[in-house]
BALOBA-1460 file (C-alpha; in Angstrom, 3 decimals):
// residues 302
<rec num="1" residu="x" x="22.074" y="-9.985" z="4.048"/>
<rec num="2" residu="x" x="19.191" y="-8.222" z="2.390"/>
<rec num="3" residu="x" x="16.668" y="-5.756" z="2.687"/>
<rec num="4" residu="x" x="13.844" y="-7.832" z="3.781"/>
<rec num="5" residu="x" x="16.093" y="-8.266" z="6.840"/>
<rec num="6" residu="x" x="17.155" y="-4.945" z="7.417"/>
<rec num="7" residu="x" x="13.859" y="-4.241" z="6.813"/>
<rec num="8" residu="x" x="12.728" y="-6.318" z="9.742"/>
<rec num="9" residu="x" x="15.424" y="-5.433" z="11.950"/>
<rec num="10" residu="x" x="14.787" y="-1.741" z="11.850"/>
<rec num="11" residu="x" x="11.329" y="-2.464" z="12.611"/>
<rec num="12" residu="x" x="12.035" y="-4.444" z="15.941"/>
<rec num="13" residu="x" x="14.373" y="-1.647" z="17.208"/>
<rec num="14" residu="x" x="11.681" y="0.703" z="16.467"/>
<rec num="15" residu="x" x="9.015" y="-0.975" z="18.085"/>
<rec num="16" residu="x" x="10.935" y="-3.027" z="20.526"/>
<rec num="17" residu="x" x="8.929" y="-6.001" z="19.651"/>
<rec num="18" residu="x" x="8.908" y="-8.868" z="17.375"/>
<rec num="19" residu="x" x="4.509" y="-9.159" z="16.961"/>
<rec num="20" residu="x" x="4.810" y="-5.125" z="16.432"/>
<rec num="21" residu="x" x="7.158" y="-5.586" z="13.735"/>
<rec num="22" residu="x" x="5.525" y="-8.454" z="12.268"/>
<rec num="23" residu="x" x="2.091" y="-6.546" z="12.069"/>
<rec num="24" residu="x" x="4.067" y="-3.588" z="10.689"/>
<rec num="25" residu="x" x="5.299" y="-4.919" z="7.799"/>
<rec num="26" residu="x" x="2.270" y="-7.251" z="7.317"/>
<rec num="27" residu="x" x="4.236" y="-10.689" z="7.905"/>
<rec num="28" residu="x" x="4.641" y="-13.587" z="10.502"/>
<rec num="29" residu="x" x="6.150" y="-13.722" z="13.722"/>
<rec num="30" residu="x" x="8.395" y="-16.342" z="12.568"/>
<rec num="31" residu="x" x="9.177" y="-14.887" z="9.356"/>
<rec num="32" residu="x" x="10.755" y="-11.878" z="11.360"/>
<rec num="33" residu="x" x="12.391" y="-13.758" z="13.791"/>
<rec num="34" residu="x" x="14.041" y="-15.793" z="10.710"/>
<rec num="35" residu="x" x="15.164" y="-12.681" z="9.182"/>
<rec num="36" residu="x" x="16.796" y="-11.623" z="12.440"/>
<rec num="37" residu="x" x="18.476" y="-14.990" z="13.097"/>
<rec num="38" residu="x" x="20.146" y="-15.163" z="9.934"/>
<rec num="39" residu="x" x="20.994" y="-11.154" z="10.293"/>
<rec num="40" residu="x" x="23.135" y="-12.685" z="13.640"/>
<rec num="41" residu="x" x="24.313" y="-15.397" z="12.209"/>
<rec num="42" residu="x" x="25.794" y="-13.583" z="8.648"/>
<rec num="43" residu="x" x="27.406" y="-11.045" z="10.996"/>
<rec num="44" residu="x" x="28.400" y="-13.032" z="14.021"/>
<rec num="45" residu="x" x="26.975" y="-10.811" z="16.376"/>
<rec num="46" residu="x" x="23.630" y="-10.642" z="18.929"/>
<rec num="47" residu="x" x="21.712" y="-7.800" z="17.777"/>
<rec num="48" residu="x" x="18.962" y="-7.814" z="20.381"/>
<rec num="49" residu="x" x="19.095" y="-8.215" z="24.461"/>
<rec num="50" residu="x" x="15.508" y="-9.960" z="24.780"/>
<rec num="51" residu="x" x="14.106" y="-9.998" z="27.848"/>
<rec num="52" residu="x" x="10.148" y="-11.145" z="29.282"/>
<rec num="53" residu="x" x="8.120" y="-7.951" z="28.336"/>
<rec num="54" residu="x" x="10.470" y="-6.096" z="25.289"/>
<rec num="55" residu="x" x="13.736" y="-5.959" z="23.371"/>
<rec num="56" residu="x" x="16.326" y="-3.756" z="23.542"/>
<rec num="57" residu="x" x="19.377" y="-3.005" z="20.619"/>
<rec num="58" residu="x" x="22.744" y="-4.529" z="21.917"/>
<rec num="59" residu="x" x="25.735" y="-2.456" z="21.429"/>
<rec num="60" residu="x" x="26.395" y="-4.527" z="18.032"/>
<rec num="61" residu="x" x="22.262" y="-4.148" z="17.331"/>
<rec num="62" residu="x" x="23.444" y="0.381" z="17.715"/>
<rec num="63" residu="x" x="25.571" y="0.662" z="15.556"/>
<rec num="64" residu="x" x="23.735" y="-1.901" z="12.403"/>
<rec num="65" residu="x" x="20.538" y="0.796" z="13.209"/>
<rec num="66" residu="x" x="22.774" y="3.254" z="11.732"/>
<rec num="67" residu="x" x="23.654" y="1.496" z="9.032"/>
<rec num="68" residu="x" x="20.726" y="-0.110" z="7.806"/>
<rec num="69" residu="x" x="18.245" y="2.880" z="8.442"/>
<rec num="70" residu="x" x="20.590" y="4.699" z="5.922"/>
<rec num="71" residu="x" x="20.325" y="1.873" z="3.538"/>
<rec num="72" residu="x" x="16.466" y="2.182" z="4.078"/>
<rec num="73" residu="x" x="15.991" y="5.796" z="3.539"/>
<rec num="74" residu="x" x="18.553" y="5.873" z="0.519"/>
<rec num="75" residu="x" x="16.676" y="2.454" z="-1.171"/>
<rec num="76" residu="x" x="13.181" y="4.670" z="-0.789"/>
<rec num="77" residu="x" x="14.912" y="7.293" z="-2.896"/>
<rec num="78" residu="x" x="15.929" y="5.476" z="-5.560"/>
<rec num="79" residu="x" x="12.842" y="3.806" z="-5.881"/>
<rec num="80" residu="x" x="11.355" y="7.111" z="-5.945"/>
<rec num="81" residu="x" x="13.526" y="8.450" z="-8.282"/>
<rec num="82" residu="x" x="13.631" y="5.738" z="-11.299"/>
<rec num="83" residu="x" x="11.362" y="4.735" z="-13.325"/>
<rec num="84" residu="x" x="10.954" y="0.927" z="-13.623"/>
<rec num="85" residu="x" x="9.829" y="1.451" z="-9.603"/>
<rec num="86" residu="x" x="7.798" y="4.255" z="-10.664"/>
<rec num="87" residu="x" x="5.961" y="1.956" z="-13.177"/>
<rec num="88" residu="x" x="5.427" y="-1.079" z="-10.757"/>
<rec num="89" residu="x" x="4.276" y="1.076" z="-7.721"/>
<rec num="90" residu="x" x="1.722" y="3.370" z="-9.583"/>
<rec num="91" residu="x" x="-1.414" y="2.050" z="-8.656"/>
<rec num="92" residu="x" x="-4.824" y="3.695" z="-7.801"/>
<rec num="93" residu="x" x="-5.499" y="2.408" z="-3.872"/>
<rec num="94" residu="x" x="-9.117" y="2.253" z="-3.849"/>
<rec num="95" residu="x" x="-10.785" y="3.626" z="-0.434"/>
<rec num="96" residu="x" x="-14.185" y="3.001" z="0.981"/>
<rec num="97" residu="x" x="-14.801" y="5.475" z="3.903"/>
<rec num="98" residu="x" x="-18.586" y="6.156" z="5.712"/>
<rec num="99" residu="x" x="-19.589" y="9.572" z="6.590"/>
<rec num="100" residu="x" x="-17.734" y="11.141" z="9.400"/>
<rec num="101" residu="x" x="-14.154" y="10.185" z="8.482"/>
<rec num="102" residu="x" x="-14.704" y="10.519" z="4.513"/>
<rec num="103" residu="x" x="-15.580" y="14.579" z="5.413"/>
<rec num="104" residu="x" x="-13.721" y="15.073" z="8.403"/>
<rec num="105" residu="x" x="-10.605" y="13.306" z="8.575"/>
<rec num="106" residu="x" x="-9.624" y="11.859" z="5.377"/>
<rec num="107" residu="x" x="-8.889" y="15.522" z="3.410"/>
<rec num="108" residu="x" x="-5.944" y="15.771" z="5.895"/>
<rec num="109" residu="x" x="-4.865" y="12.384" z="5.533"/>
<rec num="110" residu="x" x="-4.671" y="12.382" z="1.701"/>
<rec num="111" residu="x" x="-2.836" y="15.867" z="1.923"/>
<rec num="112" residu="x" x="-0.169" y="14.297" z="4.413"/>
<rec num="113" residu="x" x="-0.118" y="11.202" z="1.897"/>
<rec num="114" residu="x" x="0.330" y="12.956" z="-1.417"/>
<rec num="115" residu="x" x="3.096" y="15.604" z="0.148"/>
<rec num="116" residu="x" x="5.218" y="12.094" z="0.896"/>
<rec num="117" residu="x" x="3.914" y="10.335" z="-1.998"/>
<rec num="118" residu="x" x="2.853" y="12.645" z="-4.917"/>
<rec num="119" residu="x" x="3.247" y="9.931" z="-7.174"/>
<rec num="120" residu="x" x="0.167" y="7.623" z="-6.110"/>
<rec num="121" residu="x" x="-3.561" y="8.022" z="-7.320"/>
<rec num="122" residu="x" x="-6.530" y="7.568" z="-5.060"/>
<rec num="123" residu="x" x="-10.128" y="6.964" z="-5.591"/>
<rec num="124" residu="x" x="-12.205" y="7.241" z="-2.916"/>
<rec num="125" residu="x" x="-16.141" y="5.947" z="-2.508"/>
<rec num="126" residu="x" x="-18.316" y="6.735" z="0.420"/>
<rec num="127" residu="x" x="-21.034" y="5.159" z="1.817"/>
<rec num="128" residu="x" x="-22.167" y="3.984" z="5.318"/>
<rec num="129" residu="x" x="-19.461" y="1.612" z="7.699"/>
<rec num="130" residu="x" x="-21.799" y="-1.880" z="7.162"/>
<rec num="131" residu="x" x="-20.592" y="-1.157" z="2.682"/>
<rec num="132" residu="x" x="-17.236" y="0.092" z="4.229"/>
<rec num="133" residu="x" x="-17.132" y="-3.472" z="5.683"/>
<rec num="134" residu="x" x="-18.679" y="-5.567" z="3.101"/>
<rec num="135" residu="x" x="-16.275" y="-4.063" z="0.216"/>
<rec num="136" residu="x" x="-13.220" y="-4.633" z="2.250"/>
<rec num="137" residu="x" x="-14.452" y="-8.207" z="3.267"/>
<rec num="138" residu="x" x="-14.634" y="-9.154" z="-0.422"/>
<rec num="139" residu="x" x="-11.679" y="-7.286" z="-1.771"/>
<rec num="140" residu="x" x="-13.763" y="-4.636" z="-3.498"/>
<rec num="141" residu="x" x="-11.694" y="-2.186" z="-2.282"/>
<rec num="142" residu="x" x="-7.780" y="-1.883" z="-0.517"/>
<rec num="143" residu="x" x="-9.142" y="-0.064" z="2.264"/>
<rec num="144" residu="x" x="-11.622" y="0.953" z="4.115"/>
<rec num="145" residu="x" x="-12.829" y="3.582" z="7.235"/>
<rec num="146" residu="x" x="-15.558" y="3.067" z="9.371"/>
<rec num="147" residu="x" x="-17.240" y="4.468" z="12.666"/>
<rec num="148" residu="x" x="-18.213" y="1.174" z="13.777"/>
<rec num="149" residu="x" x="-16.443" y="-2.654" z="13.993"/>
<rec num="150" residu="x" x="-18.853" y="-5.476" z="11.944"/>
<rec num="151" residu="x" x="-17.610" y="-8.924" z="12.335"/>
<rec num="152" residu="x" x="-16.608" y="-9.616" z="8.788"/>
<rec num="153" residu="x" x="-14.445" y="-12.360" z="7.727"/>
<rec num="154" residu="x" x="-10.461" y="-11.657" z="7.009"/>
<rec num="155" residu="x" x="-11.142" y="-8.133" z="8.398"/>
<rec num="156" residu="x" x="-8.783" y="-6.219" z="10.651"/>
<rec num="157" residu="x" x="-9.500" y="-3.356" z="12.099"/>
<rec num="158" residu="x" x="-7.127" y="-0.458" z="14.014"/>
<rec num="159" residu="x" x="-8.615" y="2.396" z="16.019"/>
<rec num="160" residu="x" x="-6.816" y="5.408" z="14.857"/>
<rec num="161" residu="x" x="-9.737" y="8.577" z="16.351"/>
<rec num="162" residu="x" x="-11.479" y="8.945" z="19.547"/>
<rec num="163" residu="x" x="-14.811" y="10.502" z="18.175"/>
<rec num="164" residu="x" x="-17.680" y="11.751" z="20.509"/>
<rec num="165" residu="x" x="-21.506" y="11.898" z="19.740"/>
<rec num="166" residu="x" x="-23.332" y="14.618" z="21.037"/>
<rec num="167" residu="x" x="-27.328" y="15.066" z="20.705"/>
<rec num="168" residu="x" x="-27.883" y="18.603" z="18.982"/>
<rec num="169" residu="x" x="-30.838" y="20.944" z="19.449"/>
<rec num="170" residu="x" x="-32.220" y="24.163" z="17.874"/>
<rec num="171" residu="x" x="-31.206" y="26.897" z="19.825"/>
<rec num="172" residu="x" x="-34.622" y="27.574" z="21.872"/>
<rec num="173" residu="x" x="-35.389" y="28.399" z="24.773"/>
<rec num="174" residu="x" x="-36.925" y="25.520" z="26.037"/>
<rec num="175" residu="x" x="-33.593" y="23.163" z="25.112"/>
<rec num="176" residu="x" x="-31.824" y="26.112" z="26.878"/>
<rec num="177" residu="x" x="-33.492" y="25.598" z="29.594"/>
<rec num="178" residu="x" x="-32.191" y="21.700" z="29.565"/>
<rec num="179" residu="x" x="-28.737" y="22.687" z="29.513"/>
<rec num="180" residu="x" x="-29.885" y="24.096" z="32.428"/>
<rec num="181" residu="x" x="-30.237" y="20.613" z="34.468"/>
<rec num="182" residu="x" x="-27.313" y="18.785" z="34.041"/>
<rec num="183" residu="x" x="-26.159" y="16.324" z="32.014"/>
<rec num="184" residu="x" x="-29.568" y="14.215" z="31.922"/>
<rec num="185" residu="x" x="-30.714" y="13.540" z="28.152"/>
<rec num="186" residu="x" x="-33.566" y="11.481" z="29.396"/>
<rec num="187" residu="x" x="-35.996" y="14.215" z="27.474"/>
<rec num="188" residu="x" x="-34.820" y="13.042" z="24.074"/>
<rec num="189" residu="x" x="-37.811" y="10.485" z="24.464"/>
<rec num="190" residu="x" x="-39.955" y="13.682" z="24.620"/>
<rec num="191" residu="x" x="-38.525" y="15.070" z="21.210"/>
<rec num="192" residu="x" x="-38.665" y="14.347" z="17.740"/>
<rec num="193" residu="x" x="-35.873" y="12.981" z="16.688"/>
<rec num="194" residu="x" x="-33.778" y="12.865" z="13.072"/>
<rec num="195" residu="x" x="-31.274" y="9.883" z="12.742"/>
<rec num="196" residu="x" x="-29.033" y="8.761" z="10.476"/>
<rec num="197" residu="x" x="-30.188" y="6.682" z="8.055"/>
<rec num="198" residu="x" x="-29.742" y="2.221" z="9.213"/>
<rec num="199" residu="x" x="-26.056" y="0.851" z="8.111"/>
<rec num="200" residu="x" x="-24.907" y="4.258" z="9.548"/>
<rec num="201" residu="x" x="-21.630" y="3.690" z="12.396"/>
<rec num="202" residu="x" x="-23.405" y="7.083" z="13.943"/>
<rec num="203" residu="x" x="-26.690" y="5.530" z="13.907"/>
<rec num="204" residu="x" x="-25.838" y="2.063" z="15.771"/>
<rec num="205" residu="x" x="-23.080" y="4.006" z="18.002"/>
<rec num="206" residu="x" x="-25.966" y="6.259" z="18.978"/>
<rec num="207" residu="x" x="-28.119" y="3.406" z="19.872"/>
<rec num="208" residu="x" x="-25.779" y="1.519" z="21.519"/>
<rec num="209" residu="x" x="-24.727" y="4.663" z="24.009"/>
<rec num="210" residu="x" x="-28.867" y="5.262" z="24.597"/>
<rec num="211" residu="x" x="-29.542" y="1.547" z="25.351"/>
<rec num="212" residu="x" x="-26.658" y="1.974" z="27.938"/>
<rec num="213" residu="x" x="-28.698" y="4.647" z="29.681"/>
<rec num="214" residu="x" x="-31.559" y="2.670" z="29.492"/>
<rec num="215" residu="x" x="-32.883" y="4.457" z="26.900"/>
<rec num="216" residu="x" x="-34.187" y="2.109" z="23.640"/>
<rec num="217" residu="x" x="-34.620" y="3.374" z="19.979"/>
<rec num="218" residu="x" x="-38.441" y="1.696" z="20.053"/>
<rec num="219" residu="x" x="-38.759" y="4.679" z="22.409"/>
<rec num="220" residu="x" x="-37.691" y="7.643" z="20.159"/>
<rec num="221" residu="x" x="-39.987" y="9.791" z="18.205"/>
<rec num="222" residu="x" x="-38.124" y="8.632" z="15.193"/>
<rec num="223" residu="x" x="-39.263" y="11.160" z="12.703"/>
<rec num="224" residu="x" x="-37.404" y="10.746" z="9.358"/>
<rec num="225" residu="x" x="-34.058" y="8.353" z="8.822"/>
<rec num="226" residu="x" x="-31.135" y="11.142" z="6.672"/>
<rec num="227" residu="x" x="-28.217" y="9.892" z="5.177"/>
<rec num="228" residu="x" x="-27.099" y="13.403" z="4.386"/>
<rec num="229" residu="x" x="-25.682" y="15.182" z="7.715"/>
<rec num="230" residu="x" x="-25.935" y="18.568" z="6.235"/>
<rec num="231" residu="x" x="-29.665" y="17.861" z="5.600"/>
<rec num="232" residu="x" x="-30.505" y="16.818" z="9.362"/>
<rec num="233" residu="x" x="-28.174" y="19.814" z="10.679"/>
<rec num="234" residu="x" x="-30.548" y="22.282" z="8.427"/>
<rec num="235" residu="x" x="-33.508" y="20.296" z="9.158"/>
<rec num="236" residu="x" x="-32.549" y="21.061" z="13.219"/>
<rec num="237" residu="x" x="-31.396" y="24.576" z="12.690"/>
<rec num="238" residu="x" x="-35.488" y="25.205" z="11.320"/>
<rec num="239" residu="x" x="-36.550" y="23.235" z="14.616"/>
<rec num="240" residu="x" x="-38.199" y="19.427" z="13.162"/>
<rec num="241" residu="x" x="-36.270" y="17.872" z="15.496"/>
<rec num="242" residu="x" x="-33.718" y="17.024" z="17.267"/>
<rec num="243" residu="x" x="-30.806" y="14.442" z="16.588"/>
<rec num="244" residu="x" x="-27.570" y="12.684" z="17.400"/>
<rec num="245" residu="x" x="-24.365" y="13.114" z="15.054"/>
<rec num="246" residu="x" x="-20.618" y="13.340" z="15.337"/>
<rec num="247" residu="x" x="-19.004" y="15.911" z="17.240"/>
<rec num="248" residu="x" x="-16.836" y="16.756" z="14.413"/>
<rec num="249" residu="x" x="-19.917" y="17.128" z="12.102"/>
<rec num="250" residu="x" x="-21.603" y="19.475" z="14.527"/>
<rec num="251" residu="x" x="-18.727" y="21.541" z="15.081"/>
<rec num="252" residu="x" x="-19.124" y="24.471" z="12.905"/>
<rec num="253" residu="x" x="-22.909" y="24.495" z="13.790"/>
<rec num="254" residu="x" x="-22.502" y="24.707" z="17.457"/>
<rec num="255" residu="x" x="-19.506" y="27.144" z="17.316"/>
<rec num="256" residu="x" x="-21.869" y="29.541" z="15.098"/>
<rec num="257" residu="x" x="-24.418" y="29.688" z="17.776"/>
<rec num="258" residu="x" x="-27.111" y="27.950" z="15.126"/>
<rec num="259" residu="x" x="-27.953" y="24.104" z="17.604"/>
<rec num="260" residu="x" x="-27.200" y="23.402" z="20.732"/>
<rec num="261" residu="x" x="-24.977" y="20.572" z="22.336"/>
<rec num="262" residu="x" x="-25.602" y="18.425" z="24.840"/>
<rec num="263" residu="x" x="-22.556" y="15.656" z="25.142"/>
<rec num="264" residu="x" x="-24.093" y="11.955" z="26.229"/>
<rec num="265" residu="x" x="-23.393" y="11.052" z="29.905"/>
<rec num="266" residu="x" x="-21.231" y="7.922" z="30.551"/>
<rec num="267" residu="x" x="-20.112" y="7.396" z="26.735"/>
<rec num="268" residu="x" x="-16.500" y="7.566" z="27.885"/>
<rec num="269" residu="x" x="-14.354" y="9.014" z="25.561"/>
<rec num="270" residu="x" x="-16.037" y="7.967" z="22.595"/>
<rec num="271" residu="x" x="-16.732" y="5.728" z="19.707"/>
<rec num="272" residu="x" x="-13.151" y="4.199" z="17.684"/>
<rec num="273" residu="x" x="-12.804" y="5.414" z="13.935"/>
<rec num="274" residu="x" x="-11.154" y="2.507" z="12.093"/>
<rec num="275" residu="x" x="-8.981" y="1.916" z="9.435"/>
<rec num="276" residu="x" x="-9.877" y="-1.182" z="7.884"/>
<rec num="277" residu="x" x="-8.197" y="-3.884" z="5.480"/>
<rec num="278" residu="x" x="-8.631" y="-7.504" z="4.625"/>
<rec num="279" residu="x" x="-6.009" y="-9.527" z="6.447"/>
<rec num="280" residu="x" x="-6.394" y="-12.358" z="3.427"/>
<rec num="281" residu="x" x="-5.639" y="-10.063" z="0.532"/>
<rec num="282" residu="x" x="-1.351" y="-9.251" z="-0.229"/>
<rec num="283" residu="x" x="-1.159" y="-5.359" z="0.509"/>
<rec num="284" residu="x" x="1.004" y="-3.389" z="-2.252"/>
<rec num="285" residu="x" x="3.666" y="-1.647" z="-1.450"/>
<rec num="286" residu="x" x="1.171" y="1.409" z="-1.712"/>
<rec num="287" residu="x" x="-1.415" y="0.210" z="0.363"/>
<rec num="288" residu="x" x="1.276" y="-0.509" z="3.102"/>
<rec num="289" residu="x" x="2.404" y="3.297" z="3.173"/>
<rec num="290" residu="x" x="-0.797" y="4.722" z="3.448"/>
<rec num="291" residu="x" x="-1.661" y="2.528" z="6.020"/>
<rec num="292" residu="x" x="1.423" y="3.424" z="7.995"/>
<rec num="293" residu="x" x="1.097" y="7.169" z="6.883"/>
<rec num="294" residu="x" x="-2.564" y="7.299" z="9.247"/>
<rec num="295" residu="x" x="-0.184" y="5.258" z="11.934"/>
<rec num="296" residu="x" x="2.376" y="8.305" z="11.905"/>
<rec num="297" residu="x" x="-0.142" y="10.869" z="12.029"/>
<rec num="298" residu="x" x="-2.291" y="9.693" z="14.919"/>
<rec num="299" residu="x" x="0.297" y="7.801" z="16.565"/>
<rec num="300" residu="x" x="-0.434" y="4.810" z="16.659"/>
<rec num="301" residu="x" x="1.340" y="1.990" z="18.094"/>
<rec num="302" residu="x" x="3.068" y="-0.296" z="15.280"/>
């Protein structure tokens, strides 16, 4: 045996499934049930009760989980530990993230990442989810984050944040008054309104949720286009406009009293954040933990 197949065997116990595993540990279907096979075959026992929808650890398959996540966690220490590991698995991963998870949700991921792995560098770059996309689709970059999908080739996405947009206001009396009468938004074609600049995840989330009430972007008051979100939260707060951002970008805002909120009706619970990488490109072993470092923290299914 060896630990490519202890590897995958721990994973299907975990998961309970063979496509989890395999998606896991970035490999084929077949490749872990090969490992597996020739994990029951070495040992001369069945490992796994399989049934239609899961499978389940035999009482053989109980007692080599012991074993073999021992053998796991003590193999991650020594390659912590010594050097020549050290040497091969220092490398920079390079991270393209737009707006709202670069500021908002990345500072705690890389805090989580470095306390388990204070040996790896990072470099992140922000810019807006259609670069996010581009750079991961032509290997510019290991990963990416983005606020919306864009069909690019070899990219896979996974939705790891629920995040709501919610149209802000300066606190007036007359938008006051609106939150007044309900949960109607249909006065935003009234206003002047500040958007996010085009390429923005916000900006075509924001559109999308609008066109779904029946409400177009040719109809806005479209004022100014802001890449900055601290410049169209200002330029609110002074009363230009009015304008649609991130929940978690107008949270301090709205909690100090200085814009209003007013959540969009019918937009469910909100737009995916993604964690993106390019299927076609071999992940390093660095890569592979930071990707399954957001998985832990969010929980997301493996």
């Amino acid at each position: 045996m060896n630990l490519k197949q202890l590897e995958a065997f721990v994973e299907v116990a975990q998961s309970g499934s063979f496509s989890k595993a395999a998606r896991k540990l970035f490999l084929t279907q077949p490749t872990i049930s090969a490992h597996i096979a020739a994990l029951e075959k070495e040992l001369d026992v069945r490992l796994f009760v399989r049934n239609t929808k899961e499978v389940a650890l035999s009482p053989d398959g109980q007692k080599l989980y012991t074993y073999a996540r021992q053998i796991l966690d003590m193999t991650d220490r020594i390659r912590m530990e010594f050097g020549r590991h050290a040497q091969e698995e220092k490398t920079c991963i390079t991270i393209a993230a737009s707006t709202i998870p670069s500021q908002y949700l990345l500072p705690e991921i890389l805090a989580r990442f470095n306390e388990k792995y204070p040996g790896e560098q990072l470099r992140i770059l922000e810019s807006d989810s259609a670069q996010v996309a581009e750079q991961v689709a032509e290997g510019a970059v290991d990963i990416g984050f983005t606020g919306t999908v864009l069909e690019k080739k070899y990219c896979t996405y996974i939705p790891f944040y629920k995040d709501q947009l919610v149209v802000i206001t300066p606190d007036q009396p007359k938008y006051r008054e609106y939150q007044q009468m309900g949960k109607d938004i249909y006065w935003i074609q009234e206003e002047n309104v500040i958007m996010r600049e085009e390429g923005s995840g916000t900006r075509k989330e924001a559109e999308k949720q609008l066109r779904h009430l029946g409400i177009r972007a040719e109809r806005l008051h479209i004022i100014a286009s802001i890449a900055n979100q601290e410049t169209i939260k200002k330029s609110v707060i002074q009363g230009m406009g009015v304008s649609i951002l991130s929940r978690l970008a107008a949270k301090n805002e709205v909690e100090s009293g200085q814009v209003l909120q007013f959540p969009i009706p019918d937009s469910d619970e909100g737009r995916d954040l993604n964690l993106v990488f390019n299927k076609n490109h071999p992940l390093s072993r660095s890569v592979q933990r930071f990707i399954r470092t957001v998985r832990e923290m969010y929980g997301i299914e493996k």
